[in-house]
Structures are given as C-alpha cells and as structure tokens.
PQR file with spaces between the fields and no chain letter, atoms N, CA, C, O and H, PARSE charges and radii, in Angstrom:
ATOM       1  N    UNK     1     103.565  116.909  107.965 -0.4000 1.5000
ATOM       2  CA   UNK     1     103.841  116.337  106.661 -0.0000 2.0000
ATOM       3  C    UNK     1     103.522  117.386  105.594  0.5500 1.7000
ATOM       4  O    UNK     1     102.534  118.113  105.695 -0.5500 1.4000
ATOM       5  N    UNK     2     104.536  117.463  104.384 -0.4000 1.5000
ATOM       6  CA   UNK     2     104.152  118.390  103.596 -0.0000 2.0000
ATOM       7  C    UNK     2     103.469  117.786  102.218  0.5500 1.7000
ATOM       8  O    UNK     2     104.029  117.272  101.249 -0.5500 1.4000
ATOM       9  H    UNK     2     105.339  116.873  104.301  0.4000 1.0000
ATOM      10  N    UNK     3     102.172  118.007  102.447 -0.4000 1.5000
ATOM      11  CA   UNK     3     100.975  117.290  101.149 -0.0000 2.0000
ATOM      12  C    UNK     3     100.737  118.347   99.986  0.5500 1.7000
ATOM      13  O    UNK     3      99.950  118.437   99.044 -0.5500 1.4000
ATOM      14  H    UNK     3     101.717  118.424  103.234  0.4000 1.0000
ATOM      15  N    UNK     4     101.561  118.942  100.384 -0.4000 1.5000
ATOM      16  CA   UNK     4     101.642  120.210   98.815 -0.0000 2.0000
ATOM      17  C    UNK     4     102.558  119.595   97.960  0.5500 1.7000
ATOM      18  O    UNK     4     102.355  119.683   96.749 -0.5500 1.4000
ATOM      19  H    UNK     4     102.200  118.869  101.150  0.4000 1.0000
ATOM      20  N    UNK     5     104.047  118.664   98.599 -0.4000 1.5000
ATOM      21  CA   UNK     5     104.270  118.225   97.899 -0.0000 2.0000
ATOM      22  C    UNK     5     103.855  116.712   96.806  0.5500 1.7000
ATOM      23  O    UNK     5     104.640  116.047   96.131 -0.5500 1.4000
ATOM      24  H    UNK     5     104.211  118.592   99.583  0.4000 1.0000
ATOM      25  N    UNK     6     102.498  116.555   96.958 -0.4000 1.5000
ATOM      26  CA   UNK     6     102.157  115.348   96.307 -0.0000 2.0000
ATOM      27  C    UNK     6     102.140  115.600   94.921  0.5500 1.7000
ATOM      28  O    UNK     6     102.724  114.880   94.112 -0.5500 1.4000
ATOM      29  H    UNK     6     101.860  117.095   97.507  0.4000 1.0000
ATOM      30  N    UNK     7     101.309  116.879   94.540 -0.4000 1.5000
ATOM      31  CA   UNK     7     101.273  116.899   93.578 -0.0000 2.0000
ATOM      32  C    UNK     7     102.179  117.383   92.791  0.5500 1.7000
ATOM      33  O    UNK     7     101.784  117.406   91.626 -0.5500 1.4000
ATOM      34  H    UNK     7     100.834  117.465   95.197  0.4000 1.0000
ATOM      35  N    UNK     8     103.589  117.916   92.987 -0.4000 1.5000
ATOM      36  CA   UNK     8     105.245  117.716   92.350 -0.0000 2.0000
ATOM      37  C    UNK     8     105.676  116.804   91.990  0.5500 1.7000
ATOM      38  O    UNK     8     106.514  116.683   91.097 -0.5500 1.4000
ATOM      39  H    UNK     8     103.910  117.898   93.934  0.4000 1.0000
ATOM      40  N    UNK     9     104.721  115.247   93.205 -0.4000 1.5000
ATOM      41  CA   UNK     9     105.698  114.367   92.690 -0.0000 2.0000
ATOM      42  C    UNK     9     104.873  113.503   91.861  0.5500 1.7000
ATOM      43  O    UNK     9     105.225  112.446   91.337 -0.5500 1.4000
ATOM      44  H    UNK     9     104.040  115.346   93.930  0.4000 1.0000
ATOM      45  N    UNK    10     103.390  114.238   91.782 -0.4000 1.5000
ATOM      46  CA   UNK    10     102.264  113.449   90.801 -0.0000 2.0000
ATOM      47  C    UNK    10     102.856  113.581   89.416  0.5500 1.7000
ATOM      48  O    UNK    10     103.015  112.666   88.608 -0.5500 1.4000
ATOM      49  H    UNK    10     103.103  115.096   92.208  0.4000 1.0000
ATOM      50  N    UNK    11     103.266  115.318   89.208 -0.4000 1.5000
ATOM      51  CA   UNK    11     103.844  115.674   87.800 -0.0000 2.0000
ATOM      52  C    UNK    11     105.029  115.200   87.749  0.5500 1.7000
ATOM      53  O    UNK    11     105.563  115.446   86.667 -0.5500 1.4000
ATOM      54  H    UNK    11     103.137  116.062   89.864  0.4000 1.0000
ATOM      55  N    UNK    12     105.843  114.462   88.663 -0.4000 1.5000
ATOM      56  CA   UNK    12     107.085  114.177   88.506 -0.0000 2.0000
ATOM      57  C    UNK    12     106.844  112.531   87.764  0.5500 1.7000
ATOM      58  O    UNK    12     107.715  111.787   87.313 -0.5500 1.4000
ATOM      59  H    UNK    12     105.409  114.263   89.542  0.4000 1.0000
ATOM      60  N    UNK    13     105.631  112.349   87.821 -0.4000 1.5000
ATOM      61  CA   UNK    13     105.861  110.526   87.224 -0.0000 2.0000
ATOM      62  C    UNK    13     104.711  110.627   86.285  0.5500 1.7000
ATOM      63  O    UNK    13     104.198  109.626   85.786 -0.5500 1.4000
ATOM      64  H    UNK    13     104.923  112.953   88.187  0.4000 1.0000
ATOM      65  N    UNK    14     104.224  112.098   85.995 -0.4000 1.5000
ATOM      66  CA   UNK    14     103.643  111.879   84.938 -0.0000 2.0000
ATOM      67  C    UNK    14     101.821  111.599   85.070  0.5500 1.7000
ATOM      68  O    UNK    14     101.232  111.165   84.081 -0.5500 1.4000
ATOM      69  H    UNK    14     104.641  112.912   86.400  0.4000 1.0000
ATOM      70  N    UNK    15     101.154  111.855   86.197 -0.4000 1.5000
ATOM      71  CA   UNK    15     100.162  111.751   86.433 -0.0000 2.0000
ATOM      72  C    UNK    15      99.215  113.047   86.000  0.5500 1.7000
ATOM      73  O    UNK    15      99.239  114.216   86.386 -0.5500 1.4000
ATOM      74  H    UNK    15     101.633  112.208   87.001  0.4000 1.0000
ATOM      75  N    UNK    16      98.584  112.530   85.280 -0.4000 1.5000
ATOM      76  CA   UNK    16      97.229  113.962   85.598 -0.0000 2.0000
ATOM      77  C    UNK    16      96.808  114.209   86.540  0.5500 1.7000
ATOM      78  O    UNK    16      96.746  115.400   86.846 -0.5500 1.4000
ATOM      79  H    UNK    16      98.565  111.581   84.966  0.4000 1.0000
ATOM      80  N    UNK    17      96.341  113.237   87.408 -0.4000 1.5000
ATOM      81  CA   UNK    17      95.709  114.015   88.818 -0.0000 2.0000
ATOM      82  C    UNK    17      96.323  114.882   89.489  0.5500 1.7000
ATOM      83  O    UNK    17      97.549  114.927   89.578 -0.5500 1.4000
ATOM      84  H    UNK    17      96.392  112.270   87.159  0.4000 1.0000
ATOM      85  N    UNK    18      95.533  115.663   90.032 -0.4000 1.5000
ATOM      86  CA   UNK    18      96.183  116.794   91.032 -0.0000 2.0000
ATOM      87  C    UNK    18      95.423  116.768   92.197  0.5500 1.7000
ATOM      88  O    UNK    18      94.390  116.100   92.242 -0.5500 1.4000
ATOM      89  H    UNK    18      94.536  115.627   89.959  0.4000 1.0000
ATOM      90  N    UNK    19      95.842  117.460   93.202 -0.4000 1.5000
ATOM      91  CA   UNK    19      94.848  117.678   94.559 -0.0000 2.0000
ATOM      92  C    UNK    19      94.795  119.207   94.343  0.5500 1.7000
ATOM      93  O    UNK    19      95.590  119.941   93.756 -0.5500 1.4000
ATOM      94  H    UNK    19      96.681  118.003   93.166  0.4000 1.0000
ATOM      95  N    UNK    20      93.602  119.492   94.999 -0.4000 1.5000
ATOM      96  CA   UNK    20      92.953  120.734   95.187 -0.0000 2.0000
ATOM      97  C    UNK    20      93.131  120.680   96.634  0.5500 1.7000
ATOM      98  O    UNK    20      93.147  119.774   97.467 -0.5500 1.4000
ATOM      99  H    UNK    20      92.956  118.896   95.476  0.4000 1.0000
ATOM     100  N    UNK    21      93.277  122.120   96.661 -0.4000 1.5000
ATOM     101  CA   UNK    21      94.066  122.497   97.883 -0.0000 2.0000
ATOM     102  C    UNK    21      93.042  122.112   99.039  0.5500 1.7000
ATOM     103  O    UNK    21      93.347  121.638  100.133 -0.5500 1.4000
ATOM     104  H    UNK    21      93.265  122.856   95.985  0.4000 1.0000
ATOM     105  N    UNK    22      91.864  122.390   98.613 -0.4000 1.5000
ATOM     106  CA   UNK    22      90.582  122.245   99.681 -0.0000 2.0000
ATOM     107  C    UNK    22      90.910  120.595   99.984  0.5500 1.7000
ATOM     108  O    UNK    22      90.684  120.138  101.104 -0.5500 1.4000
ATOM     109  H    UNK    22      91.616  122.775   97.724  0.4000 1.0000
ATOM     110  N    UNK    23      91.354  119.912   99.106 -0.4000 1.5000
ATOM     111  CA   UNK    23      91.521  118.167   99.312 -0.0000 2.0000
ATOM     112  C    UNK    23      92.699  118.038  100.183  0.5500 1.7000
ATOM     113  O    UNK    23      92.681  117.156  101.040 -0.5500 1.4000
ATOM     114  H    UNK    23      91.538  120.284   98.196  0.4000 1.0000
ATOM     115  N    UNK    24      93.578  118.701  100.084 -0.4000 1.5000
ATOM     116  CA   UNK    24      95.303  118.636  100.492 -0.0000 2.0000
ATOM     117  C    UNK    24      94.781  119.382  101.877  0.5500 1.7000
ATOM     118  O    UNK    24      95.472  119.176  102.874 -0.5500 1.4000
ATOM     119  H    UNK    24      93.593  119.418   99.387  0.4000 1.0000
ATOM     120  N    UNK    25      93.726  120.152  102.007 -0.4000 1.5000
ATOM     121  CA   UNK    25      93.568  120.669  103.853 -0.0000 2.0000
ATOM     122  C    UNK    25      92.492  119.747  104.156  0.5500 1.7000
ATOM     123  O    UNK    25      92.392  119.809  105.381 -0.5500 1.4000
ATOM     124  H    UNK    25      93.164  120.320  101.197  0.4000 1.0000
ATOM     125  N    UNK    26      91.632  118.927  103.721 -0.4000 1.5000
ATOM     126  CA   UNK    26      91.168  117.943  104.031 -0.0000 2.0000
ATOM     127  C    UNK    26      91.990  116.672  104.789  0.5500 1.7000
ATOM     128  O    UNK    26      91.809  116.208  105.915 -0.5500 1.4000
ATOM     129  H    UNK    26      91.713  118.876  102.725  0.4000 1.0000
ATOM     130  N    UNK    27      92.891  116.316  103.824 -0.4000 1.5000
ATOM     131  CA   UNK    27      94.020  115.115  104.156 -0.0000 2.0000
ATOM     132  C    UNK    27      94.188  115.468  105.245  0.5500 1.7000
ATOM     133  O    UNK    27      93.750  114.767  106.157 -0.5500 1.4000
ATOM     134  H    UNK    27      93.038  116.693  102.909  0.4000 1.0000
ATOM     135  N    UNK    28      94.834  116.594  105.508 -0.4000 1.5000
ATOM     136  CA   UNK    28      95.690  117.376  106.670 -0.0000 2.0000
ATOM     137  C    UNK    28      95.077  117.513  107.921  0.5500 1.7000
ATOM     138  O    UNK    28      95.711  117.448  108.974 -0.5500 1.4000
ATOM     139  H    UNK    28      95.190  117.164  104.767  0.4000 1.0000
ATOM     140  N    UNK    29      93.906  117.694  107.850 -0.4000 1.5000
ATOM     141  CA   UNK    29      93.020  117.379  109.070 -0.0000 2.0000
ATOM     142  C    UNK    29      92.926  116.149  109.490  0.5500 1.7000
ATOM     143  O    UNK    29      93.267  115.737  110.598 -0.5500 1.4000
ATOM     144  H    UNK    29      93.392  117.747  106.995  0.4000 1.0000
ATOM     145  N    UNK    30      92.406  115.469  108.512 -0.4000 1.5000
ATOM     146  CA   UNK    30      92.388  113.625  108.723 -0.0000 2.0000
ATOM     147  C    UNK    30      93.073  113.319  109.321  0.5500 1.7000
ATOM     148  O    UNK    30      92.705  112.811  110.380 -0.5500 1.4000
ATOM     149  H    UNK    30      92.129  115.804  107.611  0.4000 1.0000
ATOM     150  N    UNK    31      95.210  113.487  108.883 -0.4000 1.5000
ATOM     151  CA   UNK    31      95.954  112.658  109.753 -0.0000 2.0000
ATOM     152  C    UNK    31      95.839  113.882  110.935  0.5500 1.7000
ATOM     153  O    UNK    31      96.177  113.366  112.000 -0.5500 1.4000
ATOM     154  H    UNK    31      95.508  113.900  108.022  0.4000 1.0000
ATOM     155  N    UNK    32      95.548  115.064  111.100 -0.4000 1.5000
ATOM     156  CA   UNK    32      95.671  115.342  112.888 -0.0000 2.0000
ATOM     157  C    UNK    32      94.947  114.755  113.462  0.5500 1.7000
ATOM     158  O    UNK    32      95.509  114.430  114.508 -0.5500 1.4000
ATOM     159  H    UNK    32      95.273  115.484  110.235  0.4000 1.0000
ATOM     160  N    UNK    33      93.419  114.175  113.416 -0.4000 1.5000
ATOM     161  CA   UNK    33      92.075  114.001  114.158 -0.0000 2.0000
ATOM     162  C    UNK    33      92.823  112.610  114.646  0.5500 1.7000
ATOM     163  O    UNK    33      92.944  112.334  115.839 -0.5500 1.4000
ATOM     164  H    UNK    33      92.963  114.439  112.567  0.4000 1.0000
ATOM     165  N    UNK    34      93.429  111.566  113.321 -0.4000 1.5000
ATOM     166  CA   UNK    34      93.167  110.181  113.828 -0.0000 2.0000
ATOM     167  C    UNK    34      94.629  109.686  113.853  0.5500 1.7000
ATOM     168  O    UNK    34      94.950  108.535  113.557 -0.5500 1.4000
ATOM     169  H    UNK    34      93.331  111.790  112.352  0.4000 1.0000
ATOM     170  N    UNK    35      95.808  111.021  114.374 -0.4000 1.5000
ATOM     171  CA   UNK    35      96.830  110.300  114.876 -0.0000 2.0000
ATOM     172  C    UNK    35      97.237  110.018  116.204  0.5500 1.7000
ATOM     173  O    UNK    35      98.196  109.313  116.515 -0.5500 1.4000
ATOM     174  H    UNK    35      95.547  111.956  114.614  0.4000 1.0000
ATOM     175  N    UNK    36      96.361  110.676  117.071 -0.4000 1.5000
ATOM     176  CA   UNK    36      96.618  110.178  118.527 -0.0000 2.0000
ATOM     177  C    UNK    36      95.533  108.494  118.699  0.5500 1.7000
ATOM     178  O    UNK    36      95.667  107.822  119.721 -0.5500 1.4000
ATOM     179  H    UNK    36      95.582  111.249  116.818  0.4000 1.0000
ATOM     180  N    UNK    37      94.721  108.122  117.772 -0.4000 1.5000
ATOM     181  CA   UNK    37      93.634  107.453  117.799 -0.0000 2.0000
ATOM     182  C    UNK    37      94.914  105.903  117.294  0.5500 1.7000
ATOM     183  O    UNK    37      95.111  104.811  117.826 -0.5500 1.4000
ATOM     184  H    UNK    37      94.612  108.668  116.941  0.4000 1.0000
ATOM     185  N    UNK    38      95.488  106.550  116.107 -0.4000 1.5000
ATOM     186  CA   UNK    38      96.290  105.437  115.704 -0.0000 2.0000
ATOM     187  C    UNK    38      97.562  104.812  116.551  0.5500 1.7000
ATOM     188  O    UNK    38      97.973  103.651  116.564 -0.5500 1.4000
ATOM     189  H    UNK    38      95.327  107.437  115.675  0.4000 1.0000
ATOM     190  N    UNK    39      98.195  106.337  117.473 -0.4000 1.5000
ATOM     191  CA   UNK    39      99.367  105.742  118.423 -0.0000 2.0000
ATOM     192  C    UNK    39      98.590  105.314  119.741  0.5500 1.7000
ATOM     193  O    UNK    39      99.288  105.124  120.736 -0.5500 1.4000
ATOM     194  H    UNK    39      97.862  107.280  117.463  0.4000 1.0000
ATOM     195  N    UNK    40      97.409  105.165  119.835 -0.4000 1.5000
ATOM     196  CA   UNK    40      96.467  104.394  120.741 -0.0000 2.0000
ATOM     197  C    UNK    40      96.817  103.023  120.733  0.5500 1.7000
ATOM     198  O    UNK    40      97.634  102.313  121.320 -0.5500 1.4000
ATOM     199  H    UNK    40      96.841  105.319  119.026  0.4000 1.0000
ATOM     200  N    UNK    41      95.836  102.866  119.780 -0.4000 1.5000
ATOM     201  CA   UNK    41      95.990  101.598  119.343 -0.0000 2.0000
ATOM     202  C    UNK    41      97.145  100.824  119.143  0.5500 1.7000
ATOM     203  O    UNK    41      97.113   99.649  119.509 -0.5500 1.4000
ATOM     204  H    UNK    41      95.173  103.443  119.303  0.4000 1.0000
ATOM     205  N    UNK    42      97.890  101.158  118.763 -0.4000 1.5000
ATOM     206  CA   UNK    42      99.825  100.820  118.044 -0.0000 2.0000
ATOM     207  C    UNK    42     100.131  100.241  119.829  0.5500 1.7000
ATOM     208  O    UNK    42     100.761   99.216  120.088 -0.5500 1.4000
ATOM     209  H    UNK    42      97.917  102.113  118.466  0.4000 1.0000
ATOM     210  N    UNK    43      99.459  101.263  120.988 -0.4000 1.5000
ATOM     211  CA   UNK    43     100.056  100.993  122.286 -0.0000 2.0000
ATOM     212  C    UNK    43      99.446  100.280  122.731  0.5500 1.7000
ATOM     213  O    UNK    43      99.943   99.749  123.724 -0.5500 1.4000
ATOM     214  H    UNK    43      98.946  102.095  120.778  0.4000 1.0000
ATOM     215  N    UNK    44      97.997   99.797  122.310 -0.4000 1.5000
ATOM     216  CA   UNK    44      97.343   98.667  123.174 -0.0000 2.0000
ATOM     217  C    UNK    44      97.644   97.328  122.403  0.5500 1.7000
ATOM     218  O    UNK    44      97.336   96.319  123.036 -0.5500 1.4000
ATOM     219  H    UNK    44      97.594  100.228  121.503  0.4000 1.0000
ATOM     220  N    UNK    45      98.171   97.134  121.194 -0.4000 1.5000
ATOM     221  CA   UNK    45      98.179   96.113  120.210 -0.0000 2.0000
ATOM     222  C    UNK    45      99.401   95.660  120.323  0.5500 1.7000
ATOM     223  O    UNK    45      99.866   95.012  119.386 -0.5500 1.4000
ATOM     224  H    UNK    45      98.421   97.953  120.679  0.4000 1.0000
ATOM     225  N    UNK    46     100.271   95.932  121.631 -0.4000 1.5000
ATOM     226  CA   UNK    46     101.674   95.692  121.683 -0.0000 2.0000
ATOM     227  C    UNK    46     101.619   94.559  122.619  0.5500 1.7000
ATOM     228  O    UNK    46     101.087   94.690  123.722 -0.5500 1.4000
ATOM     229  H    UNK    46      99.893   96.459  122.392  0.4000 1.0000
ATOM     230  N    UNK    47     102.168   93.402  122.213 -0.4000 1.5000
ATOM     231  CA   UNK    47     102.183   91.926  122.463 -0.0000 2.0000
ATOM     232  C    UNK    47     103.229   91.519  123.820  0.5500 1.7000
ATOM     233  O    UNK    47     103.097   90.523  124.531 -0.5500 1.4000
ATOM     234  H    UNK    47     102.600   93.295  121.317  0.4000 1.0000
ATOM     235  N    UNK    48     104.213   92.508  123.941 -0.4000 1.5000
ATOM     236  CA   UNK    48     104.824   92.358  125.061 -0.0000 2.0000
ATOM     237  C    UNK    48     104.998   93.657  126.087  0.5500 1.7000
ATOM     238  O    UNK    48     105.833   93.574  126.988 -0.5500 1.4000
ATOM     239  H    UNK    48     104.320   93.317  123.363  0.4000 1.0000
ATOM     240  N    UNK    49     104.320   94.669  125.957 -0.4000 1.5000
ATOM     241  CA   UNK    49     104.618   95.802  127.036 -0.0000 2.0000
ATOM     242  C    UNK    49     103.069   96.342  127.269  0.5500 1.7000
ATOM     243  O    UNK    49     102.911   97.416  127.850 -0.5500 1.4000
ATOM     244  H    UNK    49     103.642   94.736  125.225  0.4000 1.0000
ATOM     245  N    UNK    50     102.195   95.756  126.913 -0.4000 1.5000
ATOM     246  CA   UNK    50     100.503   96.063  127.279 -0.0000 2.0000
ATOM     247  C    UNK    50     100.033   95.556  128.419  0.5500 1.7000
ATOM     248  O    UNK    50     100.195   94.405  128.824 -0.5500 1.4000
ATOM     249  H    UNK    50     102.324   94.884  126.441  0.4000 1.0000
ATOM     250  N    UNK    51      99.209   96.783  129.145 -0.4000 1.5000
ATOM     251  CA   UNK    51      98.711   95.593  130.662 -0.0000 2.0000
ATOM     252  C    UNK    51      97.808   96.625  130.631  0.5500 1.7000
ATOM     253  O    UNK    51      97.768   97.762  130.162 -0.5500 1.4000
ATOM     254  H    UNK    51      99.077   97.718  128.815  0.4000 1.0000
ATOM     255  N    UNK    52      96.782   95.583  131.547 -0.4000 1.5000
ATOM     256  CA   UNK    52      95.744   96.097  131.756 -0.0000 2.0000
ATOM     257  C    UNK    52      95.478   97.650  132.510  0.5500 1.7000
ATOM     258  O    UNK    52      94.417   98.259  132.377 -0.5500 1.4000
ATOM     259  H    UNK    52      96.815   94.659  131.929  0.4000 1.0000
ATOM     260  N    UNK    53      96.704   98.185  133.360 -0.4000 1.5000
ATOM     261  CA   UNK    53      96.809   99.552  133.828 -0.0000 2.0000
ATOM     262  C    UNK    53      96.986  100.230  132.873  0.5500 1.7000
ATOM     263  O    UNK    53      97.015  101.388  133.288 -0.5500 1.4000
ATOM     264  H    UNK    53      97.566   97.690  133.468  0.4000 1.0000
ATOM     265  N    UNK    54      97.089  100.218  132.088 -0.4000 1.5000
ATOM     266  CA   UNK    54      97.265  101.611  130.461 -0.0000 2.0000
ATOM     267  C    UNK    54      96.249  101.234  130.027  0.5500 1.7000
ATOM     268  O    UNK    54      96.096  102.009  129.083 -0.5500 1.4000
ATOM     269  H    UNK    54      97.065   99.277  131.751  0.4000 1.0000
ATOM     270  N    UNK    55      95.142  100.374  130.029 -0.4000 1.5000
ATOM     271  CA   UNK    55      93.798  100.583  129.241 -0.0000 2.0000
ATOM     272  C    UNK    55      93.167  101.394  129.361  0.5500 1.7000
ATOM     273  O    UNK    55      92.698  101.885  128.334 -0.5500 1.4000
ATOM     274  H    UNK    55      95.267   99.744  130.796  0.4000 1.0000
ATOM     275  N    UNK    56      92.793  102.002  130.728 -0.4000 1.5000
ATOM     276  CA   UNK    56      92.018  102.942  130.561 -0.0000 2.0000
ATOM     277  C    UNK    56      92.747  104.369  130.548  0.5500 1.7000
ATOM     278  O    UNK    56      92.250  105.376  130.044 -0.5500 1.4000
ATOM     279  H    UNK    56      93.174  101.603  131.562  0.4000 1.0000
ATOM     280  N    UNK    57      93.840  104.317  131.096 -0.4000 1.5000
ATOM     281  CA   UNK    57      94.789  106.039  130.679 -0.0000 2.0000
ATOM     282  C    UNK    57      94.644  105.815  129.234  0.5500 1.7000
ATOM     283  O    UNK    57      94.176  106.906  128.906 -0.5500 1.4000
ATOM     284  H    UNK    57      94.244  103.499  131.506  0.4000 1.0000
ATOM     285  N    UNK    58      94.732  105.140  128.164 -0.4000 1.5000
ATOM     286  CA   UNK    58      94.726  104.975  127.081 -0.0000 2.0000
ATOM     287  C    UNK    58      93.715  105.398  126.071  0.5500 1.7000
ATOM     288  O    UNK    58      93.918  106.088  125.072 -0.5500 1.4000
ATOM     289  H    UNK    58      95.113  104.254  128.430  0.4000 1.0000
ATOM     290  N    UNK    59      92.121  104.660  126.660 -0.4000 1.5000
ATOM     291  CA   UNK    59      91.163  105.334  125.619 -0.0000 2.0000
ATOM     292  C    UNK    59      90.660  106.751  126.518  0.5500 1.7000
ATOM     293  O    UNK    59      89.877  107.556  126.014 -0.5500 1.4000
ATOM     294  H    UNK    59      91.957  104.099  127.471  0.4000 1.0000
C-alpha cells in the first residue's frame, strides 16, 4: 500500500495534518506484522468452510 500517498490526499481536502515519515514507516510495519494475524482469523471466522483440521495449521 502506498501511505505516502495520504498525505496528497490530506492536502487534497484541505487538512492540516500531515504524517511524518517516521509515522507513515510506523503504519507500514503495523499492516505487515498483523496481516497474516488478520487473514487468520477472516479463515477461522468463516461460517461455512471452517473445521476443526485448519485450527491448528492455522494459529
């Protein structure tokens, strides 16, 4: 994802805030650490294709 562009589209509607780049490589870490954590979950929270054999390949 490109989070450099946030703040183009902050000045594009007129916002003062900005991100600092140290914040924008912060973000950027965040979603790598907790996106295999989130398509985890998304796969155990599935109401018709979840069974108990993918629980533990899972966590």
């Amino acid at each position: 994802m490109h989070y450099e562009t946030l703040n183009v589209k902050f000045e594009a509607i007129g916002s003062i805030a900005q991100f600092k780049s140290y914040e924008l490589e912060c973000l950027s870490d965040y979603v790598d650490i907790l996106k295999p954590l989130s398509i985890s979950l998304d796969k155990l929270q599935d109401d018709q294709n979840c069974y108990y054999g993918q629980l533990i390949p899972t966590l």
